[in-house]
N, C-alpha and C positions, 0 to 999 in steps of 0.2 A: 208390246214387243219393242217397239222405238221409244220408249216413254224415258227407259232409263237410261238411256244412250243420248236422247234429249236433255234431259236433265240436267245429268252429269257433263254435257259441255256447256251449257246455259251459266253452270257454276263455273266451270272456267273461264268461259268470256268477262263475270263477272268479276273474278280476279284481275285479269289481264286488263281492263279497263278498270278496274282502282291504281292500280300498280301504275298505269299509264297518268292518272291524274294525281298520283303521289307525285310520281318525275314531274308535272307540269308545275305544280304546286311549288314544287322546290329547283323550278325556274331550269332542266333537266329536257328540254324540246326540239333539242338537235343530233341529241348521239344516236351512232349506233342503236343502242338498247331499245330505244323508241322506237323506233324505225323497226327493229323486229317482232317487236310486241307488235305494233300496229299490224304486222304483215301474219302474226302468228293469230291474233283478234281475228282478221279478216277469213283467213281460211276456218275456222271455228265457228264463225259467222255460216258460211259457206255451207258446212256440215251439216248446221242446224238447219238448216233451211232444206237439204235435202232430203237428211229424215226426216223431215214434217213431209215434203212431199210426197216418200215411200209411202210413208205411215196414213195419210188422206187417200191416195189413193186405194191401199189396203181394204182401207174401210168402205171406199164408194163403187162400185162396177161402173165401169167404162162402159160408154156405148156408143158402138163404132154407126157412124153416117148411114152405112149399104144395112143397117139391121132395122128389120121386120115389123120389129114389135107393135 
């Protein structure tokens, strides 16, 4: 279910961080543009990391401390 929603920002992060080492490259390390790539990177970051967590815990049952078993 989260696979391709994973995916598919994992490929954007991936842009966004060449795109970011293009600017670096071509000496591009203090505008704007950087600055929001990096900020646009990070919440993307963010994302992924939370669908992974939806997505694990999906797959594993919780078990709460007061149970039984």
């Amino acid at each position: 279910m989260y696979a391709n929603q994973i995916k598919t920002l994992e490929n954007k992060f991936n842009e966004i961080s060449k795109m970011l080492d293009d600017m670096r490259k071509n000496g591009d390390e203090t505008s704007d543009k950087v600055k929001s790539l990096n900020d646009q990177r990070m919440k993307v970051f963010d994302e992924i990391r939370r669908l992974r967590r939806l997505e694990w815990e999906e797959k594993h049952d919780r078990v709460e401390w007061d149970d039984e078993r």
